[in-house]
Biopython code that builds the backbone (N, CA, C, O; Angstrom):
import numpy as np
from Bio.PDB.StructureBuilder import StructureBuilder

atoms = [
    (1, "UNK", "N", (-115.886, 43.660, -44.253)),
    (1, "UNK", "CA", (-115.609, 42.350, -43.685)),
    (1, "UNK", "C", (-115.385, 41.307, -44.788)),
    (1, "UNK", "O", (-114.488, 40.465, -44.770)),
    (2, "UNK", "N", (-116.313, 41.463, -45.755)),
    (2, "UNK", "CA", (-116.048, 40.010, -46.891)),
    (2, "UNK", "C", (-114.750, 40.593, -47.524)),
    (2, "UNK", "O", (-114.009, 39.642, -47.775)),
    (3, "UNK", "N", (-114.237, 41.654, -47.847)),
    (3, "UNK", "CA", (-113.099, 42.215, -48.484)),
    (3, "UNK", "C", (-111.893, 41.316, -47.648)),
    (3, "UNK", "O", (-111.054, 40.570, -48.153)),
    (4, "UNK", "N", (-112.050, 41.572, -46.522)),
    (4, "UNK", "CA", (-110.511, 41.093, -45.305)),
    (4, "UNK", "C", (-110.918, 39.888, -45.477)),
    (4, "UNK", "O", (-109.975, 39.305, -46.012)),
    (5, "UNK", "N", (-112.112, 38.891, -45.281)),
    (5, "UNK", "CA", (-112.233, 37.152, -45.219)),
    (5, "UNK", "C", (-111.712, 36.810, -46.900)),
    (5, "UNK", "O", (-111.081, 35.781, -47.143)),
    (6, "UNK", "N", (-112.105, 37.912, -48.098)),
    (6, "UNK", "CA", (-111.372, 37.696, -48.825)),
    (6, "UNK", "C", (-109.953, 37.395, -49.549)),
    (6, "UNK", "O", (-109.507, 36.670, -50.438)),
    (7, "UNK", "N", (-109.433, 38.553, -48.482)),
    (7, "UNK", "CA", (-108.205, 38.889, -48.482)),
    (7, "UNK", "C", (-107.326, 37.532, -47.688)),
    (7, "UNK", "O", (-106.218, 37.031, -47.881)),
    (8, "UNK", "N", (-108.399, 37.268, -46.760)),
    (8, "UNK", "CA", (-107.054, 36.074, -46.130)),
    (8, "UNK", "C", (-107.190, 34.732, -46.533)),
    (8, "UNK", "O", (-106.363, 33.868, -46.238)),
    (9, "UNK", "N", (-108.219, 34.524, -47.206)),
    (9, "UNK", "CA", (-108.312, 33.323, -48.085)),
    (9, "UNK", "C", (-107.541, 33.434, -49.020)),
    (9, "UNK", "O", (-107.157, 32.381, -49.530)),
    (10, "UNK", "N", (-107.155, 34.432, -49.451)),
    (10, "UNK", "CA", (-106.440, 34.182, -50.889)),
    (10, "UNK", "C", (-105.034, 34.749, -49.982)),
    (10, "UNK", "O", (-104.254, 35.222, -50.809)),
    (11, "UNK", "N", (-104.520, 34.846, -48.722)),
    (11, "UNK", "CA", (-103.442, 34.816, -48.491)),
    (11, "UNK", "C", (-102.996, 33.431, -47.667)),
    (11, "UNK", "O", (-101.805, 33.283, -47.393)),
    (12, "UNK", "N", (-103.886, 32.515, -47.315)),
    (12, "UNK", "CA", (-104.290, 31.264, -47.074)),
    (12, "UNK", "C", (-103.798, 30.282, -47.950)),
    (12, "UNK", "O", (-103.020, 29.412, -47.559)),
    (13, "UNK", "N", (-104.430, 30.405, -49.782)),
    (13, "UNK", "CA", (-103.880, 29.905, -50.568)),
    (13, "UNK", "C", (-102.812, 29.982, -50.876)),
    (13, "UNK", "O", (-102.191, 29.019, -51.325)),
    (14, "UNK", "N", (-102.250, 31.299, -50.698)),
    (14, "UNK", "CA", (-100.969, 31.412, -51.767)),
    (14, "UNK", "C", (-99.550, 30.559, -50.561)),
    (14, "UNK", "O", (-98.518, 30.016, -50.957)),
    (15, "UNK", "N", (-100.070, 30.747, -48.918)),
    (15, "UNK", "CA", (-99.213, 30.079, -48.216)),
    (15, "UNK", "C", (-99.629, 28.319, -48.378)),
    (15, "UNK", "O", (-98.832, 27.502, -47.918)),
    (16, "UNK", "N", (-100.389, 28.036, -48.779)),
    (16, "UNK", "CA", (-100.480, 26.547, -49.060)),
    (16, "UNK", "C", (-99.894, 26.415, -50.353)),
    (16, "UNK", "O", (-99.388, 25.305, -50.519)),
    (17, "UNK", "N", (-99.800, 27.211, -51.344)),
    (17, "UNK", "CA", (-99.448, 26.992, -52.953)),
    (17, "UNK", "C", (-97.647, 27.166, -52.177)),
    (17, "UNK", "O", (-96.770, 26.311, -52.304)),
    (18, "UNK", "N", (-97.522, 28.272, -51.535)),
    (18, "UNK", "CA", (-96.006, 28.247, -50.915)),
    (18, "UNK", "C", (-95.582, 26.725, -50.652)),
    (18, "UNK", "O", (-95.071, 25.956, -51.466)),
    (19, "UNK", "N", (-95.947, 26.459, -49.208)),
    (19, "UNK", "CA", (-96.008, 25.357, -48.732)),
    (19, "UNK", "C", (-95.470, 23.955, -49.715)),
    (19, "UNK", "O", (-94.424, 23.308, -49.665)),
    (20, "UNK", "N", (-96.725, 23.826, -50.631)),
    (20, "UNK", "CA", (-96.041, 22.679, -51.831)),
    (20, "UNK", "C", (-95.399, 23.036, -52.363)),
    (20, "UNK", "O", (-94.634, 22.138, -52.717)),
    (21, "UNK", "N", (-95.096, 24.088, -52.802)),
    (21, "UNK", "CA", (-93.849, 24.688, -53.762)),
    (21, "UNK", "C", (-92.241, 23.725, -52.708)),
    (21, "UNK", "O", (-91.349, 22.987, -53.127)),
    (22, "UNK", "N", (-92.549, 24.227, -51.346)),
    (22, "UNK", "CA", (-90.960, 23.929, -50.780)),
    (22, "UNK", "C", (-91.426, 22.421, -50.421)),
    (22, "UNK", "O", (-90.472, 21.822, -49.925)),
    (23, "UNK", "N", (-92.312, 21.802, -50.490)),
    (23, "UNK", "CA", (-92.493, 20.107, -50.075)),
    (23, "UNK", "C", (-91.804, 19.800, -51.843)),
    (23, "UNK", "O", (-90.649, 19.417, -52.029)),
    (24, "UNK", "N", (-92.437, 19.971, -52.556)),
    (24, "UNK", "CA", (-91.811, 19.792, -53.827)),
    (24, "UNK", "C", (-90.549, 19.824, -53.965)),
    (24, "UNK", "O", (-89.990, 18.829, -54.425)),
    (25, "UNK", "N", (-89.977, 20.700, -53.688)),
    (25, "UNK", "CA", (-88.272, 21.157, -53.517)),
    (25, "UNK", "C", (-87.657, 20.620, -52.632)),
    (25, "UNK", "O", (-86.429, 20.696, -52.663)),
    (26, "UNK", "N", (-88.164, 20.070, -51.809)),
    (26, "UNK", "CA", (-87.525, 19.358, -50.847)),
    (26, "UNK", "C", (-87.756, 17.959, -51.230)),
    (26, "UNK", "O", (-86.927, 17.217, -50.705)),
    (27, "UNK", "N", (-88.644, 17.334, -52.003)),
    (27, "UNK", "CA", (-88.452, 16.262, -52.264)),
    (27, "UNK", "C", (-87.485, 15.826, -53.724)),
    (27, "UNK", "O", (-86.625, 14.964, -53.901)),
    (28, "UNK", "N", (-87.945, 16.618, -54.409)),
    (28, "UNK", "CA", (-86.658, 16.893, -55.463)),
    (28, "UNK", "C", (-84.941, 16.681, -55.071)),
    (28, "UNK", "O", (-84.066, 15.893, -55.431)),
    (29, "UNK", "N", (-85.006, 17.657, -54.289)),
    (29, "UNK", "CA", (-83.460, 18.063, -53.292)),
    (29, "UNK", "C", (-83.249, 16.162, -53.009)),
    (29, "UNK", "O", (-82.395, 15.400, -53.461)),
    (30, "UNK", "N", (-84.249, 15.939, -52.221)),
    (30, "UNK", "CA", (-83.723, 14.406, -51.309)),
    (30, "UNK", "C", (-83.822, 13.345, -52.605)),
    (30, "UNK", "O", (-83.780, 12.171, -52.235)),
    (31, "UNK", "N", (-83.910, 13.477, -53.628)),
    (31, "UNK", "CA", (-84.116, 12.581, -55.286)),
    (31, "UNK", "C", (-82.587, 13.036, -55.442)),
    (31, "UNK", "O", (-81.621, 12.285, -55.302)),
    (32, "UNK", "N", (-82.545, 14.267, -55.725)),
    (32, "UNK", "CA", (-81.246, 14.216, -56.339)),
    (32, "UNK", "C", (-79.753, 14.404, -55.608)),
    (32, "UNK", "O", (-78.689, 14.489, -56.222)),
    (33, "UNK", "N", (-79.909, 14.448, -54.225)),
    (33, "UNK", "CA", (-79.272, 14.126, -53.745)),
    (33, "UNK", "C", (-78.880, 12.334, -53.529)),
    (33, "UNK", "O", (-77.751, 11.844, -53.554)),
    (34, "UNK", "N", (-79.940, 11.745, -53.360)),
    (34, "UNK", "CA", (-79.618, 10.043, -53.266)),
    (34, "UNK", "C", (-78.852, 9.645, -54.900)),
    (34, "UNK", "O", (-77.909, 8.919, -55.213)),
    (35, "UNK", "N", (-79.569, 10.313, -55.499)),
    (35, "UNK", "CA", (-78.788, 10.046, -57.189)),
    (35, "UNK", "C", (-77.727, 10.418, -57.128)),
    (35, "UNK", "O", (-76.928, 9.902, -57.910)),
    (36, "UNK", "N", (-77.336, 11.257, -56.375)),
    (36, "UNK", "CA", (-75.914, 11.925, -56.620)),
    (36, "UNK", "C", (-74.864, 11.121, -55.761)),
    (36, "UNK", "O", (-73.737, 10.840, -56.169)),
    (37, "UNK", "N", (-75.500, 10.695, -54.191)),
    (37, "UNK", "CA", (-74.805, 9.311, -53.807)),
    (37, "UNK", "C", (-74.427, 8.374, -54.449)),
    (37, "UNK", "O", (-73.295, 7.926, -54.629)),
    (38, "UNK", "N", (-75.966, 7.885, -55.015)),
    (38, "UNK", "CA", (-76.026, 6.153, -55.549)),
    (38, "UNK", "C", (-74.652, 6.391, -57.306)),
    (38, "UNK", "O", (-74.026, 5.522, -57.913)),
    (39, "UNK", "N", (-74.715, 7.921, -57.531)),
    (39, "UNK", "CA", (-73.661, 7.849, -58.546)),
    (39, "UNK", "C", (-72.295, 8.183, -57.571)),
    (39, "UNK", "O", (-71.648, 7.163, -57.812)),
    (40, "UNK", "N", (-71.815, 8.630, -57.031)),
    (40, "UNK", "CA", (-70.640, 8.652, -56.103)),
    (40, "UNK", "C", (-70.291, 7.294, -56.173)),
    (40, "UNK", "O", (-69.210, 7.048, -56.707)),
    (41, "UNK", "N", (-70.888, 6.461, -55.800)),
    (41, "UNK", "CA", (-71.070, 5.196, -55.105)),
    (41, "UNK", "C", (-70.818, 3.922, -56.526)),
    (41, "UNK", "O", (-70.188, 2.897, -56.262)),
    (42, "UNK", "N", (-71.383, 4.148, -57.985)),
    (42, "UNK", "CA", (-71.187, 3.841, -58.864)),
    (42, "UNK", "C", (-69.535, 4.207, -59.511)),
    (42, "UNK", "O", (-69.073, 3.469, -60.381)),
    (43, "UNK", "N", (-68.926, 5.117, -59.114)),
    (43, "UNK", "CA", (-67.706, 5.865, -59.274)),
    (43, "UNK", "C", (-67.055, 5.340, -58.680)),
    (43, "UNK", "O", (-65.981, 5.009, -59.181)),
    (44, "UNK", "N", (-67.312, 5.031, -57.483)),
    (44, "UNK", "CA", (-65.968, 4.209, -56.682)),
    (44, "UNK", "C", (-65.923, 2.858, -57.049)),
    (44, "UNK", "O", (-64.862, 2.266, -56.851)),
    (45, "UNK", "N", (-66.765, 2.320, -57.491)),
    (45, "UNK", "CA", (-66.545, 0.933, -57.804)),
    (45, "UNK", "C", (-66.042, 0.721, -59.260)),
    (45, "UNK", "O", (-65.699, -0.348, -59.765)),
    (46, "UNK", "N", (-66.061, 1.624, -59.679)),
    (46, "UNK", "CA", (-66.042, 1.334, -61.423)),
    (46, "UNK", "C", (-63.884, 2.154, -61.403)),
    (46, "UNK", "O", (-63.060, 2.056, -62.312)),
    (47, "UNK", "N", (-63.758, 2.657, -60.388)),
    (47, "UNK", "CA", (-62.442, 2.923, -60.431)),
    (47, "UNK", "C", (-62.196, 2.136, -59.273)),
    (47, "UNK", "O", (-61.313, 2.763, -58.687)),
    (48, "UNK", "N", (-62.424, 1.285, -58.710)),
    (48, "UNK", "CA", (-61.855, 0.039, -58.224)),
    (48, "UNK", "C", (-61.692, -1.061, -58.691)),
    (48, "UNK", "O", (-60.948, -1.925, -58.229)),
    (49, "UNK", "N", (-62.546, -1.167, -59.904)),
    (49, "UNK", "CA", (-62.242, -2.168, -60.902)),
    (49, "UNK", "C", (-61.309, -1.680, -62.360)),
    (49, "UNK", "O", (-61.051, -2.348, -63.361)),
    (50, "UNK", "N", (-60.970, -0.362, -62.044)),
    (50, "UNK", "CA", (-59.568, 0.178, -63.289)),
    (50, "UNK", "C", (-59.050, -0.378, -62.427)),
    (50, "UNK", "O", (-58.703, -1.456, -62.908)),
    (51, "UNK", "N", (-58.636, -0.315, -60.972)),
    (51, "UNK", "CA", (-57.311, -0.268, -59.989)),
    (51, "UNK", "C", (-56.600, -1.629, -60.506)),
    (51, "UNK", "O", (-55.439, -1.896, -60.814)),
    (52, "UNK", "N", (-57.950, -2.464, -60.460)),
    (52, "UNK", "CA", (-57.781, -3.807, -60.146)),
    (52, "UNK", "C", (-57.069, -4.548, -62.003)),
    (52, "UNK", "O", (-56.383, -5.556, -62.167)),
    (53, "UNK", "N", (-57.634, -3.483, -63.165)),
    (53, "UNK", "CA", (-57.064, -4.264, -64.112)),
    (53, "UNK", "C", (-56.136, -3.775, -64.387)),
    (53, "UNK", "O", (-55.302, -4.585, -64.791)),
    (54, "UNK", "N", (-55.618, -2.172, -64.373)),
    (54, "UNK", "CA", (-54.246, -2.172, -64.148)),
    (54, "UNK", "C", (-53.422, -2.490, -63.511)),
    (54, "UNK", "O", (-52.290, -2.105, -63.804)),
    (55, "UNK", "N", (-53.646, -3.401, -62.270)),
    (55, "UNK", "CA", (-52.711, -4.065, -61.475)),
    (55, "UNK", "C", (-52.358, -5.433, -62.208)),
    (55, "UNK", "O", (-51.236, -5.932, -62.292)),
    (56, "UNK", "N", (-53.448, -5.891, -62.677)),
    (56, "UNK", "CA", (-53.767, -7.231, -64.116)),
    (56, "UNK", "C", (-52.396, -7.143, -64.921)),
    (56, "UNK", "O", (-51.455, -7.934, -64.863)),
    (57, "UNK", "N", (-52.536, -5.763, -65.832)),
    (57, "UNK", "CA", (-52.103, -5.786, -66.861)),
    (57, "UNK", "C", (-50.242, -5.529, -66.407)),
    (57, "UNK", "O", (-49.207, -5.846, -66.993)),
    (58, "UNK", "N", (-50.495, -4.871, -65.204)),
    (58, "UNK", "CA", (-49.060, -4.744, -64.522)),
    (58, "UNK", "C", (-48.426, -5.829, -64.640)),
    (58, "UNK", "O", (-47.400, -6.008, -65.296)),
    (59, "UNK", "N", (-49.057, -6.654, -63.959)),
    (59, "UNK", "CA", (-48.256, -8.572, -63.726)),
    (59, "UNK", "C", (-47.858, -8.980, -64.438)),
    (59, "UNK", "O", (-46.756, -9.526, -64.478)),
    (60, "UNK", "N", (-49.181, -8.760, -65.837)),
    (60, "UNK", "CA", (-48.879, -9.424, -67.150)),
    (60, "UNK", "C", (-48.107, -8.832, -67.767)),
    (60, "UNK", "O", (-47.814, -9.360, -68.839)),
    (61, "UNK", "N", (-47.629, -7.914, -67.537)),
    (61, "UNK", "CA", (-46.036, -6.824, -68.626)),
    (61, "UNK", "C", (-44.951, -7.535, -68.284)),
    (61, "UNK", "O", (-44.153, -8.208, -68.935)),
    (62, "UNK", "N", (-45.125, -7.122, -66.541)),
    (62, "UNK", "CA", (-43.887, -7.639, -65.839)),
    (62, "UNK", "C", (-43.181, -9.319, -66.155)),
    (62, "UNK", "O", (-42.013, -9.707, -66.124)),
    (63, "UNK", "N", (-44.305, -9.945, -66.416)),
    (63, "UNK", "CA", (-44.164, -11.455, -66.976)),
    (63, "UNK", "C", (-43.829, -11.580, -67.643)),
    (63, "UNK", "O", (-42.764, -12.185, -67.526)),
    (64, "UNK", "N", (-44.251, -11.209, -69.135)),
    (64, "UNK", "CA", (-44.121, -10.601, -70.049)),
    (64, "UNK", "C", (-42.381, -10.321, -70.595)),
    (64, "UNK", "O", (-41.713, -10.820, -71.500)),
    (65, "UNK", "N", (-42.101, -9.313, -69.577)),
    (65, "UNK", "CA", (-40.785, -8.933, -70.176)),
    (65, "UNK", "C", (-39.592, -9.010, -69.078)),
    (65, "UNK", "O", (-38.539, -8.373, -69.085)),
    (66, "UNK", "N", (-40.068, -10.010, -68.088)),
    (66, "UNK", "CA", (-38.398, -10.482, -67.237)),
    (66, "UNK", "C", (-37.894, -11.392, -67.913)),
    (66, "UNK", "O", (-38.521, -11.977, -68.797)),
    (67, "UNK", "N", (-36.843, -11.614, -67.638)),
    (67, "UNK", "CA", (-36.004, -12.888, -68.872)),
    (67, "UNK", "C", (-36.638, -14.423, -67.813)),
    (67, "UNK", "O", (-36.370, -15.571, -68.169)),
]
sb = StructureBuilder()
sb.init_structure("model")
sb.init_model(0)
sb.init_chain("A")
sb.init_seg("    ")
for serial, (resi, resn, name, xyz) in enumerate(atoms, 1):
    if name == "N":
        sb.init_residue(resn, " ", resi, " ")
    sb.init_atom(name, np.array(xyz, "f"), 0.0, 1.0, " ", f" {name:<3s}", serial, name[0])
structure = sb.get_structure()
């Protein structure tokens, strides 16, 4: 009997050591997933502001070199 109450305590632990293992990983996962948004999200704006100065520098050519 103490062998099996042994046995399932320490199969008790290892599903709680499981357990945080995937709470861990899952909170990781939802970290680097929002980072991977909040950088998506840094990307679109930073090539909406190329859009915007090559449209700048467009005007200013075009000005530039009509008679």
């Amino acid at each position: 009997m103490a062998k099996a109450t042994s046995a399932r305590e320490l199969a008790e632990l290892r599903l709680i050591n499981a357990q945080t293992a995937v709470n861990n990983l899952s909170s990781d996962v939802a970290t680097k997933t929002k980072a991977l948004a909040d950088a998506k999200a840094t990307l679109q704006n930073e090539e909406a502001k190329l859009e915007e100065l090559k449209a700048t520098k467009r005007t200013k050519d075009e000005k530039e070199h009509s008679p």
